[in-house]
N, C-alpha and C positions, 0 to 999 in steps of 0.2 A: 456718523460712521460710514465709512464709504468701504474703504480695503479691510477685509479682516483676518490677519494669520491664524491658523488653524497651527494650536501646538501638539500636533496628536498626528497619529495614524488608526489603522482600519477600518471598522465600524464606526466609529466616532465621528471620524476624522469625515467619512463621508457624510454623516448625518446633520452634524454642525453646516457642512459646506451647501447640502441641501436649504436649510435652513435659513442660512445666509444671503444665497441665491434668492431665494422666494421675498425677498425684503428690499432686493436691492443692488445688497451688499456683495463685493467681490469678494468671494472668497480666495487665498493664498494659501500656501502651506509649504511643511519643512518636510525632508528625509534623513535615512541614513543612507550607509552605501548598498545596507541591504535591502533596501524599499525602491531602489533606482528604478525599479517598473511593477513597483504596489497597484493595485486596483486604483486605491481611496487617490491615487495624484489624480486618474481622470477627471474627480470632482474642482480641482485647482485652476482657477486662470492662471496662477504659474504658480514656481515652486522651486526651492534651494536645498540644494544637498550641504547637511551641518552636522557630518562626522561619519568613523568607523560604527558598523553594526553594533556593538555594544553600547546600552541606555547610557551608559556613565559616559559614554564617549559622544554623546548623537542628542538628544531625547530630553536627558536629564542637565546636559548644558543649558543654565538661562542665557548667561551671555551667549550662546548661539546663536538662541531664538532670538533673540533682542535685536542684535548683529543680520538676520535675516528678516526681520518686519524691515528694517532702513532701506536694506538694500530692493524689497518686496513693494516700498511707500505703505504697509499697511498704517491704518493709525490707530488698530485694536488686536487685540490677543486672546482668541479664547482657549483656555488649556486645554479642553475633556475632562476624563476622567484619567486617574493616574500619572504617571511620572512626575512634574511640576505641577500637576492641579490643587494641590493642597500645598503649597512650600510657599510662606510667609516672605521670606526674604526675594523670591523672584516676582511675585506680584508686587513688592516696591520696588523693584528694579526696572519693573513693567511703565509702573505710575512716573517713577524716576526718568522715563527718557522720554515722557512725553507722551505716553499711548494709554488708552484706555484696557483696563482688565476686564474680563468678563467675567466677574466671580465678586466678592465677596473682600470688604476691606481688610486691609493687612494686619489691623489689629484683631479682627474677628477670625481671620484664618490661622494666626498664631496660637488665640486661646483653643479652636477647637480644633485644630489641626493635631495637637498634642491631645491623645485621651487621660493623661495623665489632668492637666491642666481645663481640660471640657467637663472631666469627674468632678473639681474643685468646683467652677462654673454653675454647675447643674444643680450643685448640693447648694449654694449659694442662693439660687432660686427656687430653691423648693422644689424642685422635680428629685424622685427616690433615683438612686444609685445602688448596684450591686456590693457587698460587702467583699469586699477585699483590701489590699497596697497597691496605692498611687504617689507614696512617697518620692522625694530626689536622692535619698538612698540608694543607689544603682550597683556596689559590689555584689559580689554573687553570696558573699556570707551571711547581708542584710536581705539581701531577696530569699534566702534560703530559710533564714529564720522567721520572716514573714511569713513562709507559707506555710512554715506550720503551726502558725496562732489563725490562716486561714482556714485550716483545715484541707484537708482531701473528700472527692478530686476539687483540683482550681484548675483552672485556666491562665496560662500566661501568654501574655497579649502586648505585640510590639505599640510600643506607645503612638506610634507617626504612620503606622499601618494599616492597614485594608486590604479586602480581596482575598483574605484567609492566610498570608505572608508573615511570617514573624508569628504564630500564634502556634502553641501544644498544647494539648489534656493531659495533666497530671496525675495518674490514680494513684501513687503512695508516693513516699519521698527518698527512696531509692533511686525513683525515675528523676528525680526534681533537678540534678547538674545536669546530665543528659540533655533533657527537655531544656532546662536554657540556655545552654550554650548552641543549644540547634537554633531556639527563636531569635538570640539576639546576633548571631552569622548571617540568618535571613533576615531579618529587619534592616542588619547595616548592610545587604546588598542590594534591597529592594529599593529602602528609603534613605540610607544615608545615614541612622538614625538607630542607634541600637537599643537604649530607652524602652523596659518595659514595665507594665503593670500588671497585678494578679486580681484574677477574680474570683469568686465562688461560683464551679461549676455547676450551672443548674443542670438538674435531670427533666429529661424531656418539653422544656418551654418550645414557647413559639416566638421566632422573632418577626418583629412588626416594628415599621418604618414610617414616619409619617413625611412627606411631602412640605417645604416651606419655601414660600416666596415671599421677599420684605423687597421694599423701596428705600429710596433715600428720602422722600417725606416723610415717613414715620409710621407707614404702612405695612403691617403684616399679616398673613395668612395661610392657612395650612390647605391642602388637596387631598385631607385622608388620609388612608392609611397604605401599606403595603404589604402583600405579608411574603415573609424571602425565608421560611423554617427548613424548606428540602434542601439539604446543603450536604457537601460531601469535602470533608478535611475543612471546614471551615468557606469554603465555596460556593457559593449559590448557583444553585443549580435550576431551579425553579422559583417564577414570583407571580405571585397574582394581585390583584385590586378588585373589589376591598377584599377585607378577608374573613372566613368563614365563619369564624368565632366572636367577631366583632358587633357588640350594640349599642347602640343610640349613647345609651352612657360612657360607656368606657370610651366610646371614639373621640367625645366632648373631655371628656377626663385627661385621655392621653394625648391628644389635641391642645391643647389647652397647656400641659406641661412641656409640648416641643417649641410652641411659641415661646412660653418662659425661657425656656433656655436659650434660641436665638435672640431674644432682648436682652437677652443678660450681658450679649458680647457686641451686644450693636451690629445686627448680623442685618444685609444687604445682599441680593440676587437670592439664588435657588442654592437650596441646602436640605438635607432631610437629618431628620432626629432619629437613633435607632433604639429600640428598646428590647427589651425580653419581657416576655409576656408569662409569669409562671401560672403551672396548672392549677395554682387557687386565684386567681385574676388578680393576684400582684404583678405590679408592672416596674422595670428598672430602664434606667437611663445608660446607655450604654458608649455612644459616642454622638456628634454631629460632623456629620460628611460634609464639606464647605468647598462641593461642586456639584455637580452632575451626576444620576447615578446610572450605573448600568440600566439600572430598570425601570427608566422613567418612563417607557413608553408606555406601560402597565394603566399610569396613572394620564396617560395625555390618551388614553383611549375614554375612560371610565367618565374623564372632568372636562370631554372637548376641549383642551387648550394643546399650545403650543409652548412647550417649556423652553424650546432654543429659541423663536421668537421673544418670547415675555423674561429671556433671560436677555437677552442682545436689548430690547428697550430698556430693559432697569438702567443696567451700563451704560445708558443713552442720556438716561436722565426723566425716564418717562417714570408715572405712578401706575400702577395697579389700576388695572379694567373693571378689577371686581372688585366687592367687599367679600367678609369671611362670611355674611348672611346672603348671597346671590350665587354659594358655589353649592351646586350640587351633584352628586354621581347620577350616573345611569349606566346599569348593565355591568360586567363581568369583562374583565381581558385576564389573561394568562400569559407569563412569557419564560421559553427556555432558553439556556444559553447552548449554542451548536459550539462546542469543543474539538479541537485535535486531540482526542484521547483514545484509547485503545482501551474498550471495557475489558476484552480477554484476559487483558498485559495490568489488571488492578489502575485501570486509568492511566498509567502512561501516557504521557506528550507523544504523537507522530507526527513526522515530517517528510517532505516530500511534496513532489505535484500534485495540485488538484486536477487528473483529468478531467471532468464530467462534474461538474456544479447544475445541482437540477432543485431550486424552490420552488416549493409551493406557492399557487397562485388562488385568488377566490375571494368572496364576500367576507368581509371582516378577518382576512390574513394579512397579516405585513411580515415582511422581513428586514431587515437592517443588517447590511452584510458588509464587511471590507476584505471578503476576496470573490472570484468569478474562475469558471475554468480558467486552465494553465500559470494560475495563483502559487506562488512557491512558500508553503510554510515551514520553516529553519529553527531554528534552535535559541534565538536572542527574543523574544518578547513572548506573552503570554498567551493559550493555549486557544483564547475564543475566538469562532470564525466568522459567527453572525448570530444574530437572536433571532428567534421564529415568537411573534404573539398573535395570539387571538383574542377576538372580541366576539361576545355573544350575547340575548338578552338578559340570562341568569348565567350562574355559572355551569349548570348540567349543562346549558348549551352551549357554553365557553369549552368543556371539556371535549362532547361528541365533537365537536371543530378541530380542536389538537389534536385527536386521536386520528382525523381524518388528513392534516396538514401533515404532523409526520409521518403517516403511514406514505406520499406523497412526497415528503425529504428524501434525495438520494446524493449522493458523496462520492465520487470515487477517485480510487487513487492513494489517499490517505486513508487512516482508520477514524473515526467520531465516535461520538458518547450518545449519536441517536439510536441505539437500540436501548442504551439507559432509557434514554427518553421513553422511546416508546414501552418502557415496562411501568414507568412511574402512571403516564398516562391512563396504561388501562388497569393499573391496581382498582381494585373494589375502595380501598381504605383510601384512594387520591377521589375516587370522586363520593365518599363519604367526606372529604373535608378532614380525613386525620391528619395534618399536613405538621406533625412537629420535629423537631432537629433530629428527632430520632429514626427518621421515615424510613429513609433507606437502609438503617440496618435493621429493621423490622418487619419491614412488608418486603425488598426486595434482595433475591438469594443472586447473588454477584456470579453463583455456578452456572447460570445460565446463558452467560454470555461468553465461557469459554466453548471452544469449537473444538472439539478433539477430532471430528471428521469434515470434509467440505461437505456442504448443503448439495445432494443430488439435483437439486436444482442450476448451483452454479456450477456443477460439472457439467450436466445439457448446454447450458448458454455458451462457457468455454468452446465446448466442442462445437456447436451449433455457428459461433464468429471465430472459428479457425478455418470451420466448412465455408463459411462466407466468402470470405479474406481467402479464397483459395491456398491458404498458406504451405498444407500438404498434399497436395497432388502429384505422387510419385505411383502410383500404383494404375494401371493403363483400366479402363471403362468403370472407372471412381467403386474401384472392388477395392474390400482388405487395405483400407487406408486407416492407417497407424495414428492415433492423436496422444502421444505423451505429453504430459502436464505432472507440473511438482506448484507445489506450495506449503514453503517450509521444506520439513522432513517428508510431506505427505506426495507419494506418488499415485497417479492418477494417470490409468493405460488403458485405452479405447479402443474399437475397432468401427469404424464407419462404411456401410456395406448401402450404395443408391440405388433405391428400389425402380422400377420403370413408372411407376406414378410421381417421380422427384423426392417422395418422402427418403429419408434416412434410418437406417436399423443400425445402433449401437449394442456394440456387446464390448462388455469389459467390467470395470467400473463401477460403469450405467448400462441399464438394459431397457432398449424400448425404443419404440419409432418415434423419430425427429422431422419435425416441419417446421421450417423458417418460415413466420408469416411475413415481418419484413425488420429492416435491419436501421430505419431510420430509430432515432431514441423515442419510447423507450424500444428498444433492441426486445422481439418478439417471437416466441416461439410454442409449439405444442411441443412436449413429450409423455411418451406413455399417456395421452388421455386427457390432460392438463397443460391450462396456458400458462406462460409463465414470463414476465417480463423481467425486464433489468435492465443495467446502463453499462455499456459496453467502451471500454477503449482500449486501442494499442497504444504504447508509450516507444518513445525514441527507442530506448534498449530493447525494445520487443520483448518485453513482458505484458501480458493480459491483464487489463483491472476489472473487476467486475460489479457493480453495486448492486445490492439484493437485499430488500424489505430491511434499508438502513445500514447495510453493513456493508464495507467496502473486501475486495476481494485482491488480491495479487498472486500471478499464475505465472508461471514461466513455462514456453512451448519447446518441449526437447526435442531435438532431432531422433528419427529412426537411431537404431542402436547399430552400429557396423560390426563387422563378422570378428575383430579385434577386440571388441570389446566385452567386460565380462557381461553387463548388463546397463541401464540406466546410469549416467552420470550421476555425480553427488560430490559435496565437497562432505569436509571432515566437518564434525560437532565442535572442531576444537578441543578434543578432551574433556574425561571424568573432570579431570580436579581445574579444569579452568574457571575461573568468573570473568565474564566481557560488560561491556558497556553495552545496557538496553537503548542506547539510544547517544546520540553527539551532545557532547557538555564537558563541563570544566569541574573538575578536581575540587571539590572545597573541602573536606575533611580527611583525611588518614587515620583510623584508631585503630590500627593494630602496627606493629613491627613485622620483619621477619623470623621466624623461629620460636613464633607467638601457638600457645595450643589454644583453636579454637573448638568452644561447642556448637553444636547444628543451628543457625539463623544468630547467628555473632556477627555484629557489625564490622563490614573489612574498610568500607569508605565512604561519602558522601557523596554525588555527583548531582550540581548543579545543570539544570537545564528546563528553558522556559521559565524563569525567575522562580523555580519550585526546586525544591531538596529531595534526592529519592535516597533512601538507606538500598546500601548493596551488601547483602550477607550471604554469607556462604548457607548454602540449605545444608551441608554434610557435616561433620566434627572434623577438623583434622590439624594437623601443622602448618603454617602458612608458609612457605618453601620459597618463596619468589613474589616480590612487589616490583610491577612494571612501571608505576607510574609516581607521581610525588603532587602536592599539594601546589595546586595552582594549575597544574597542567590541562590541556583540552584535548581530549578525546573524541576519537569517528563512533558510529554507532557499531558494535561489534568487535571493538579494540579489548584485545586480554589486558585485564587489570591486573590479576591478581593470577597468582597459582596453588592449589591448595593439596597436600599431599598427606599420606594417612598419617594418622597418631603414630609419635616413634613411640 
């Protein structure tokens, strides 16, 4: 293996290419048109653009990528994770033109690539299976009637899916059309693949993954376990190695039944088994993943190895270094995924510039990132920016590490999910090890992370690199200098008065003396008595971002008010009875008409974006008066969809 194309971007896509590099091997890679200046191409000796931004156009082509190893001379192909890395038919197409796959034979990716078919598999070998329909029954009147000899709630679960895609919780069977005609819309735009299965939802388990590497001589062996339970909408949100509940027995037990099922399908390279772990120590077989997983690093902390290395040899043709009797753990890692999400906004995708990318640095911290300042994240792929893990000798000391890493994570520009992070981190019940599916809506109250004031804090820093940035200096020996700021709705009016020792006296707002200690990152200053750091930048449009203990900030600097005007600029709200677009995406549902009476939180439409589905409902009751848009269409962020007017 000399040249190797990388079918991936981000995080991946650079990690793979590291990987590869360290071996030898030239790494290569593909784009779309919107990746034309991605982070992850600096990792490339070179690199081919293979379509429009959208996956089905770019990503999700095999023949693309096929058509760019030729023209690249690679003569291997490692997918990642997602898009083509589970699709049976493009790894023979791989094998078919003469290149080596970096994954797992096509008849192994076939059986487990389908959970319907991985179910059949599993049960075959003896490993327990969750009680539910995996039938090839697929109208919705046979799924319908399945789930109610499953019982409520179930779970329905796109059959060729991952990453939380294609999957709803069902609590009675009212919900039950709803829920799948939502799953199987995202299954077929995720995966191609509309195919689903039902399971019986458990209440509160913990899911646990275990780690497998087989050879083509006839070797296989498992790295333990993982446990991935803090999830949100089906998401993983959190993973650690090993896991907290786990002993000597059951890791042998569940161990023991991940191998069985990879032998069952004649399984080759790196793959993990997933199970459910219920809270009377039954364990269920749940799928096998037949790539890479997000959380591998977890486990290449805990087992010293190299899973992109010891995946690039299998495919090589090499055996296994170890036996399953010479692998042992040592120590505790943790890993979280850094998202474009807006905790405020109920998680919401953001997009936009990254000003200011600031990781943590330190003994036993890694990051794996695929963006870096002035990184643009859009609207066409999915939501993670990089993963932060740590490594410790137990887990308490895995934890005081994380808590200290992200407190150290700063973002700015866009909004992220690190203040989720940082609340999961310091719950009492995360470092008690209550770590099950139900975490987050248990120990963590989601009100905390709305902001109905800005932080006095980032009003100081605002005003503090406005005073820098000389931006206002209209007022003669720096008296009575005016700092108008908005964000949002929210107006924020200052008065800056320079004392003859250099400090500053704010009245407005904020009230208190101001001293810039200095202005390099992080961006430093005292008010009122305390320091206070943060990350500072101005963006082309001259709006202010600001990062503060995880949270990103956007500010806009208004001019003095002129003698014409009534006060403070603003635009309109849009209207009582408008609904807009929380964000740029495409149209995938319509379920109302016009002249439709709605009740308060009534579904008006679906809007696609970030390969995630958000329901848009009207919060009021009313008549729907006016539909702006139709089924397929793509929408800015902020575009009126809808218009909603009172009950006639």
């Amino acid at each position: 293996m000399k040249r190797l194309l990388i079918a991936n971007r981000g995080e991946i896509a650079v990690r793979i290419a590291r990987g590869a590099r360290e071996m030898g091997i030239s790494p290569v890679g593909v784009y779309s048109e919107a990746d034309s200046n991605a982070y992850f191409l600096r990792f490339m000796d070179d690199a081919v653009c293979i379509g429009p931004p959208p996956a089905t156009e770019s990503y999700l082509r095999g023949d693309a990528v096929i058509a760019a190893a030729a023209t690249l001379r690679a003569d291997a192909i490692h997918p990642g994770y997602g898009f083509l890395s589970e699709r049976a038919p493009f790894a023979q197409a791989v094998l078919d033109a003469g290149l080596i796959f970096v994954g797992p034979p096509p008849s192994a990716m076939a059986a487990m690539g389908s959970k319907i078919e991985a179910k059949h598999r599993a049960r075959q070998a003896d490993v327990p299976t969750i009680p539910g329909y995996d039938g090839a029954e697929q109208t919705s009147a046979a799924l319908k009637k399945a789930a109610e000899h499953v019982g409520f709630p179930l779970l329905i679960k796109a059959s060729a899916g991952g990453g939380g895609r294609g999957m709803r919780v069902v609590a009675r069977i009212e919900e039950f059309d709803d829920a799948l005609a939502a799953a199987k819309r995202e299954a077929l735009a995720s995966f191609g693949d509309d195919a689903v299965l039902l399971e019986r939802y458990l209440v509160d388990p913990r899911h646990i993954e275990f780690q497998i590497l087989a050879d083509a001589h006839g070797n296989i062996v498992h790295l333990g376990e993982r446990e991935c339970s803090i999830q949100r909408r089906h998401q993983k949100v959190v993973e650690e190695a090993p896991s907290s509940v786990m002993t000597p027995d059951l890791r042998e037990r569940m161990g023991a039944a991940a191998v069985r099922a990879a032998k069952s399908v004649g399984y080759i390279n790196a793959g993990t088994a997933e199970f459910m772990l219920d809270t009377d120590g039954s364990f269920y077989f749940l799928e096998m993943n037949a790539r890479l997983q997000v959380e591998h690093p977890v486990t290449e902390l805990v087992y010293g190895v190299d899973l992109v290395h010891l995946q690039l040899r299998i495919a090589d043709g090499e055996q296994l270094p170890f036996t399953q009797e010479q692998i042992t753990p040592r120590g505790w890692a943790i890993e979280t995924r850094i998202n474009a999400e807006d905790p405020a906004r109920d998680m919401l995708p953001s997009i936009g510039e990254i000003h200011d990318w600031h990781a943590p640095e330190g003994p036993g911290i890694r990051v794996d990132s695929g963006v870096t300042t002035g990184s643009e994240i859009g609207v066409y792929y999915d939501s993670m920016l990089a993963k932060l893990i740590v490594f410790g000798s137990d887990r308490a000391h895995a934890v005081t590490r994380l808590q200290g890493a992200l407190a150290d994570f700063e973002i700015v520009g866009i909004k992220s999910n690190l203040p989720l992070l940082r609340a999961i981190a310091a719950s009492p019940a995360f470092a008690a090890g209550e770590t099950t599916t139900s975490f987050l809506g248990r120990y963590i109250d989601d009100a905390q992370f709305t902001r109905a004031t800005m932080p006095n804090e980032v009003t100081a820093l605002a005003c503090a690199a406005l005073l820098a940035a000389n931006i206002a200096p209209w007022r003669v020996a720096s008296v009575g200098l005016p700092l108008h700021l908005r964000s949002g709705e929210q107006h924020l009016v200052c008065t800056a008065d320079r004392a003859d020792d250099g400090a500053w006296l704010l009245s407005g707002s904020v009230n208190g003396e101001l001293r810039i200690v200095h202005t390099d990152a992080p961006f430093t200053i005292t008010f009122a008595g305390e320091r206070i750091t943060g990350r500072v930048a101005f963006a082309d449009d001259g709006t202010l971002h600001i990062g503060y203990h995880g949270a990103s900030y956007t500010l806009s600097y208004l001019p003095p008010p002129s003698s014409q005007a009534d006060g403070i600029g603003g635009g309109s709200s849009g209207g009582h009875g408008r609904l807009t677009a929380p964000m740029p995406g495409k149209i995938a549902k319509i379920a109302v008409r016009e002249g439709d009476t709605l009740e308060a939180r009534a579904l008006v439409l679906v809007l696609e974006a970030m390969k995630m589905e958000h329901r848009i409902e009207t919060p009021l009751a009313g008549t729907l008066t006016k539909l702006f848009v139709r089924e397929g269409d793509l929408v800015t962020g902020g575009a009126t969809l809808a218009e909603i007017g009172e009950v006639s």
